[in-house]
N, C-alpha and C positions, 0 to 999 in steps of 0.2 A: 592385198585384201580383196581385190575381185574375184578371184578363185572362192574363198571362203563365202563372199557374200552371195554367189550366184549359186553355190553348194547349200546353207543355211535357206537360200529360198525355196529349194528345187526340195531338201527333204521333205515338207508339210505333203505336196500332190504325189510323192514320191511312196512316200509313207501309207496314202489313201488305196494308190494304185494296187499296192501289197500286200492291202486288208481288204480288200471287196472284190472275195471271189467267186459272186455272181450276180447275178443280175436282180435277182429272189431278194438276196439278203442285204442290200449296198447299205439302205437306211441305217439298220444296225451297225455294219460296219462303220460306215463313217462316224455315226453319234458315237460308236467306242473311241475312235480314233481321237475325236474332238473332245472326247472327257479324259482321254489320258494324257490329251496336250496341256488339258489347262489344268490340270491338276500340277502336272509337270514344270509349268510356267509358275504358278506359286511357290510350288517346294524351291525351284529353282531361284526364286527372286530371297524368299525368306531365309533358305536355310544360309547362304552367303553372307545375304544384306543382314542378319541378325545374331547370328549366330559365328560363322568362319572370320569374317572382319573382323569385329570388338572384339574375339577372341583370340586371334591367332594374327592378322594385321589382312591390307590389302593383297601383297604379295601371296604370302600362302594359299591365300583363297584362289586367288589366279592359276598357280601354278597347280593345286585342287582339282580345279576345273580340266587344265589341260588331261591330268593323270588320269581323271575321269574319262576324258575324252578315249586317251589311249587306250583304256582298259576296253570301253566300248567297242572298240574298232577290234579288239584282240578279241571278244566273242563274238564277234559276227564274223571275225576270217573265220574262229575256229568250227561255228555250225555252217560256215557255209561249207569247210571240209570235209563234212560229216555228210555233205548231200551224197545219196547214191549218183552213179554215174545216169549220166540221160540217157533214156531210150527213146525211143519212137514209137507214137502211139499205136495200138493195135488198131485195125480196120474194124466201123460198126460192123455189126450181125452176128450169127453164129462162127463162133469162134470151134474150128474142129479141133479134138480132142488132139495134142501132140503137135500144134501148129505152134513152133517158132515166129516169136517180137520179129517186126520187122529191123533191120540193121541200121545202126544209128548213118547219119548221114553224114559225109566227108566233114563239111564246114563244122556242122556240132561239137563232131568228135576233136575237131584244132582248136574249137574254142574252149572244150574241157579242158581241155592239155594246158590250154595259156593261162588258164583261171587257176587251175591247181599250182602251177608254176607259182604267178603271183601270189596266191596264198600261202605256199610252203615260205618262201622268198621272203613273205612280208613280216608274218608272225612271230620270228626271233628278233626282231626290229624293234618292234614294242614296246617289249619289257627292257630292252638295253635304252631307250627312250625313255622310258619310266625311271630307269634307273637313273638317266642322265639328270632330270630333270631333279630327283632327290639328290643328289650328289652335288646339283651346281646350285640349289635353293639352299642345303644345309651344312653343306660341307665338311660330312665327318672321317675324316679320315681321304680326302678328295684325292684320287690321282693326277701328275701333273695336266696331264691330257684335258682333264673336265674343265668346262669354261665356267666362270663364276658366271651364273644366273641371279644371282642378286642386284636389286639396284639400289642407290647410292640414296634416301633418304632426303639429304639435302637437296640436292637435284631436284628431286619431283617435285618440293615444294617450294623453290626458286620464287614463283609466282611472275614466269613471265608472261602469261594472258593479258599482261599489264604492261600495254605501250610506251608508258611513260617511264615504267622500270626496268623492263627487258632489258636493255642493255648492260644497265647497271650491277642487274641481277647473275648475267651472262658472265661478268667480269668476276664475281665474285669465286666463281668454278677456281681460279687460278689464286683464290688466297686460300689462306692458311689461317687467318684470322677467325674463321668464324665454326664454333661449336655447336653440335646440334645437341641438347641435354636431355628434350625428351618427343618421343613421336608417338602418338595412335591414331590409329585410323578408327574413327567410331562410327555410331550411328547416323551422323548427321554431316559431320564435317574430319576430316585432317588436320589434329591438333599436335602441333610441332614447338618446342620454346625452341630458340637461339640465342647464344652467344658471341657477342662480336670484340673483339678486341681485349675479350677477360673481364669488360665489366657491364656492356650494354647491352641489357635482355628485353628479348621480342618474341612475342607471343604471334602466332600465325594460325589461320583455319583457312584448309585449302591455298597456303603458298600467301593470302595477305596479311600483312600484319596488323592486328586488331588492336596492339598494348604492348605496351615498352613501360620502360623505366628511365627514360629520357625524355625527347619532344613530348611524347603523349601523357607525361604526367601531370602537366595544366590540365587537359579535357577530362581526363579520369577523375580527379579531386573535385573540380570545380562543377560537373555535370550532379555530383553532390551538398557541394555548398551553396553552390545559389539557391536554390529553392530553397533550402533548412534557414539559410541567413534572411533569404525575403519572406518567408510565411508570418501569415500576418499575427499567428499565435508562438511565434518563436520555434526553435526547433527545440522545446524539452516536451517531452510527451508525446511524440510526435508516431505514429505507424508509415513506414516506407515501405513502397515495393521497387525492388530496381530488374527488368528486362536486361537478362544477360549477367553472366557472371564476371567474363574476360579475367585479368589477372586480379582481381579483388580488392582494387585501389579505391574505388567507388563504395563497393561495399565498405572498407574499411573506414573511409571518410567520414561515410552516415555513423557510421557508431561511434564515431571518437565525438560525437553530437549526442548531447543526452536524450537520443529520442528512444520511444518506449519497444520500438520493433522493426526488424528489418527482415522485409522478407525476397528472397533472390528468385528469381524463375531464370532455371538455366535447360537450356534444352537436350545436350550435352554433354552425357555426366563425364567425359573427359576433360572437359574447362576447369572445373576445381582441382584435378589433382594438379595440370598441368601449372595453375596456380599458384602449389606450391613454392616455383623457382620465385614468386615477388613477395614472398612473406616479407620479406626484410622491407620492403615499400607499402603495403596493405595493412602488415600488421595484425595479420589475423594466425590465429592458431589452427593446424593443419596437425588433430594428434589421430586420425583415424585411417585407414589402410584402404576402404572402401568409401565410395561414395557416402555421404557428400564431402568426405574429408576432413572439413573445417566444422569444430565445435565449439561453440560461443554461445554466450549468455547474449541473447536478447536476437541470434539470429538462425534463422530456417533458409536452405534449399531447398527447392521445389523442382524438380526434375519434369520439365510441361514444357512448352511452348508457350511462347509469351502473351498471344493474341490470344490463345483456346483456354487459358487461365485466367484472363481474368475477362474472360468475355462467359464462364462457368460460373466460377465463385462467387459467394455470398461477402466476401470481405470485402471493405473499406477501408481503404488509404488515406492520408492528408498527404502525402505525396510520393507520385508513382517517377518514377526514374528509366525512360528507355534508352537504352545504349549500344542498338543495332549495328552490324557494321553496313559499309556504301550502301547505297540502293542500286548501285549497278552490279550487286551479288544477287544470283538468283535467289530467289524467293524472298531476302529483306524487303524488296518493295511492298509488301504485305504489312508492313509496319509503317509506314508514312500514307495511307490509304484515310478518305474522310470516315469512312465503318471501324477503324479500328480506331481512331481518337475519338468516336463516338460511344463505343465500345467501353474504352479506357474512361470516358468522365463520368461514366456511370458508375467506376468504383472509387472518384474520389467525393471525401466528405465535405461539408460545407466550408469555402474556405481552401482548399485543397489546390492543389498547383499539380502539371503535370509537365515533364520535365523531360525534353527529346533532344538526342545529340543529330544535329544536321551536319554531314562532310560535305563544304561547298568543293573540293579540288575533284576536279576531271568530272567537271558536270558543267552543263551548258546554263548561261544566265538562264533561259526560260525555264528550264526542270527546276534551276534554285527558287526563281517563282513559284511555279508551282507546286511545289513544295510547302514554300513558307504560305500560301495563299491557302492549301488545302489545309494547314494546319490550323491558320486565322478564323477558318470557316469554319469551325467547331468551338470556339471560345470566344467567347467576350472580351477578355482581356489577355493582350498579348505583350511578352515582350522577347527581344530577341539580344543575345550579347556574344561577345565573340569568346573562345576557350580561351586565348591569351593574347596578348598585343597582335596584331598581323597574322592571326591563327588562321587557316580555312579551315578549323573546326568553329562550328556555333552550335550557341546554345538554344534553342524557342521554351520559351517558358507560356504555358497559358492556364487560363483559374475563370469561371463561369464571378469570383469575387474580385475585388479590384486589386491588380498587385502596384500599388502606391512604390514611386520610389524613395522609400523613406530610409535616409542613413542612419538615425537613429535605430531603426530595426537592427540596421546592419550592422552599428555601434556594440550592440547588448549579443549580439551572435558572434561579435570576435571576441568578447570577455570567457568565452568558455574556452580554459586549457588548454583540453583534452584536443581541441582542434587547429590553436593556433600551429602546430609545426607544421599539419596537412596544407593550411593556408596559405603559409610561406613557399613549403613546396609548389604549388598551385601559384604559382609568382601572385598570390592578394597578399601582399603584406601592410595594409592597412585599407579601412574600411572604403576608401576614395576609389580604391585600385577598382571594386567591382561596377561603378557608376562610368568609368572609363572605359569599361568593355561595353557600353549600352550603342548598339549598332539602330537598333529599332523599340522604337520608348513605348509605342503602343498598337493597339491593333489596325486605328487607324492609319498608320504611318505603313505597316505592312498592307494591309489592301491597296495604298497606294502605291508602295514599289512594285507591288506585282502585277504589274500591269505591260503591255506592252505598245509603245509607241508607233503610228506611222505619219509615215510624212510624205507629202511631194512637193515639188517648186510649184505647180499651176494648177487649177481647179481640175481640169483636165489627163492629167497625169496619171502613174499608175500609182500605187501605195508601197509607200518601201518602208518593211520593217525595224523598226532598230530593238531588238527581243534585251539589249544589255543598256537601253533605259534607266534615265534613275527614277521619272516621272516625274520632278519635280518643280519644272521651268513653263512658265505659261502653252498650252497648248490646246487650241480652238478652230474648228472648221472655218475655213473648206482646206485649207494647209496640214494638218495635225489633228490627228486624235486618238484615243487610248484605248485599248479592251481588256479586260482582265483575260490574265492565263484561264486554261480549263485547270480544274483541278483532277488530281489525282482517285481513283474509285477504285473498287474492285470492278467493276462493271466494264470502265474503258483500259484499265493495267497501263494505264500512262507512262510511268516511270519506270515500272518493268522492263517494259519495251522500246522507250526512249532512251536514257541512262546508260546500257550499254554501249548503244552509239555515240553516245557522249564519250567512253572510254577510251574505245578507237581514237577519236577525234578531238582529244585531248587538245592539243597545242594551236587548237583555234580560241580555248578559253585562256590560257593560262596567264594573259595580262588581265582578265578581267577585276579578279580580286585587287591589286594593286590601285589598278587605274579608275576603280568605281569605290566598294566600299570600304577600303584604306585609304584613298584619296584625302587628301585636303579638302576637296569640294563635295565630299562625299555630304548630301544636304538633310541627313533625319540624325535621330540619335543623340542630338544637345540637347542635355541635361541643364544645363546651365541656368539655373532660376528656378525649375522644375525639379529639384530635390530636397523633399523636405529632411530637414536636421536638427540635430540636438541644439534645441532651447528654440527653437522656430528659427533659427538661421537657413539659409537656402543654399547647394552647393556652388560656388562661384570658381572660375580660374584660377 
């Protein structure tokens, strides 16, 4: 790549030097120079990025470029052949009538020789490069000789960026198990479904996987049940908005609820078709060929991004549904930000809950703080529960109204049908299950997890942090004391920039989940006395 990249640098002054043939006119020259670059630089960024990808995939457009390239290189051998041969300049002043050019000079004339050489030399190269390059992308009719230039699909989107899966992922190159059903490369992301062993499908963007129809079918159902089964006006009549479409397990949850509307902001439009492969789990009807795909009474795709939609819109939700993936993926951390939950409760109505999936795996206790903390900081009422028993998916629910934990609410939300089978799916198979996932009861209990402990032996001493704190055991100067996390901004990109490093550095967390809030001693989140129930009984052991 150094050859390329010290080539790529050198064209821009190379270019200037080529166009400003005198001293009069450089201004001009350069400003043309510098309007055909950045003209150049847009068609170059757009026509690829919008156009050759979504339509044609990543590879084509690669291999595009190169052909481009080639052709390039093949007109400029050919006009540089076209140069007359060099002379030597005539001497100023009166030039006598019948006075012969003076004779080109030794060295000139061995360098024309070497240039022509190379040019003749170069130019039928080219096009049998050009051809190679069509022969081993499409391969019609390929002779044995051509090398497959194609790449393998499943390979790129392995997703080993991800230290905790590389390996795994590495190992899988040598099975045979796993089907790739559908790939495109769009505008946003690399949306790929898998098959693994004939019956376990995973949905991927850029190599991770966002949605299965296994593990992740607790988070997907229930990132929609809780809020519809806690809202304090029940879930019939209800208007959703859910961020993100993923396989449509969510989406289909909300409507098997008799609420009045569901609206999807997908950024995407490859996520719906890809979709498709989970009808059998989502349930939704997929009769259209194009975007959005799926057509259903009482539901809309919105093809937007999910912060600039409803940070636009005049609509109001009773509750809004986020289902980003990690925050250690570029640019999601734009969705766990205090401007975008501020953003977001300005489209719920009174009463209204907003409803965000948190992945605590391969993120350091302090990002999970500040996370839960930045979120706390925008809502009055919080509560936080896990996706399913011992899950590192959570749930934060927060509403500016109070979300009481009342089972009775929860009682009259599993009498509806149409959504008991989602629920079972969703391991809630009776109304107790969801009061058992309550990790964090209220907002108060969340400002104070999120905090972070220090200690020392002597007054004197240095302060030694413990950031994986529960904060919950007496702690008072000159020994111990607490500060809350910073929270997350667009201003500081907290998470942006931290989170990644959390990804690397994995398996310095990975007992934390066990050893803190699946523990035994794990000290918030008891309901016990504190849930009201049908006929005023209170939920007990």
């Amino acid at each position: 790549t150094l050859p390329a990249t010290l080539g790529m640098g050198a064209m821009f002054p190379l270019t200037l030097r080529l166009f400003a043939v005198s001293g009069a006119t450089i201004g001009d020259d350069v400003g043309r120079v510098y309007a055909s670059n950045t003209l150049g630089s847009i068609l170059g960024a757009w026509i690829p990025g919008f156009i050759l990808m979504p339509r044609y995939g990543m590879q084509a457009a690669l291999f595009a470029g190169m052909a481009l390239n080639f052709a390039m290189a093949l007109m400029l051998l050919v006009v540089a052949a076209a140069d007359p041969e060099p002379t030597a300049a005539k001497p100023e002043g009166d030039d006598p009538e019948g006075t012969p050019p003076a004779p080109v000079s030794e060295a000139r004339a061995s360098h024309a020789v070497i240039e022509s050489i190379l040019i003749y030399a170069l130019a039928p190269i080219i096009p049998a490069l050009v051809a190679l390059v069509y022969f081993g992308l499409f391969r019609p009719n390929a002779p044995w000789f051509v090398p497959n230039l194609t790449w393998d699909p499943g390979r790129m989107t392995l997703g080993v960026f991800r230290p905790s899966v590389a390996r795994s992922a590495c190992r899988e190159l040598a099975n045979t198990h796993v089907e790739l059903l559908y790939y495109h490369d769009g505008l946003s992301t690399t949306v790929t479904v898998e098959r693994y062993w004939g019956t376990h499908l995973a949905m991927k963007n850029n190599g991770k996987v966002d949605a299965s129809n296994g593990e992740d079918m607790p988070t997907q159902i229930n990132l929609a049940a809780y809020p519809l089964l806690m809202h304090q006006d029940g879930p019939e009549g209800l208007d959703v908005a859910v961020i993100g479409f993923g396989s449509g397990v969510t989406v289909g949850t909300a409507l098997h609820f008799p609420v009045r509307s569901v609206d999807v902001i997908e950024l995407e439009r490859a996520v719906p078709e890809a979709a498709r492969w989970f009808a059998e789990y989502s349930h939704l009807d997929f009769p259209l060929e194009s975007f959005p795909y799926v057509d259903m009474e009482r539901l809309e795709v919105i093809n937007d991004d999910g912060r600039n939609y409803l940070a636009a819109t005049e609509r109001e939700y009773d509750v809004i549904i986020s289902e980003p993936s990690n925050p250690w993926i570029t640019g999601v951390a734009d969705l766990f930000t205090e401007e975008h939950f501020r953003i977001s409760k300005r489209r719920l109505r009174e009463g209204g809950i907003y409803c965000q999936w948190v992945q605590l795996y391969e993120l350091s206790p302090e990002n999970i703080k500040a996370i839960y903390r930045t979120f706390a900081s925008q809502f009055e009422h919080v509560v936080a529960l896990s996706a399913d028993d011992f899950s590192p998916d959570t749930v934060l629910m927060g509403s500016d109204s109070p979300l009481p934990l009342d089972l009775g609410r929860v009682v009259r939300g599993f009498a509806h049908e149409g959504a008991q089978a989602d629920l079972r799916a969703g391991t809630l198979h009776r109304p107790h299950d969801v009061f058992s996932r309550v990790l964090l009861a209220s907002r108060e209990e969340v400002m104070q997890f999120s905090q972070i402990e220090y200690t020392r032996d002597t007054a004197s001493a240095p302060w030694v942090a413990h950031a994986d704190s529960d904060n919950a055991r007496p702690c008072n100067l000159p020994l111990c004391r607490r500060e809350p996390v910073p929270t997350n901004t667009d201003d500081n990109m907290l998470i942006e920039f931290a989170a990644p490093r959390d990804l690397i550095g994995y398996q310095r967390y990975e007992r934390y989940l066990p050893d803190h809030l699946y523990a035994p001693t794990w000290p918030y989140g008891n309901v016990v006395g504190k849930v009201a129930s049908v006929e005023g009984q209170v939920f007990a052991k």
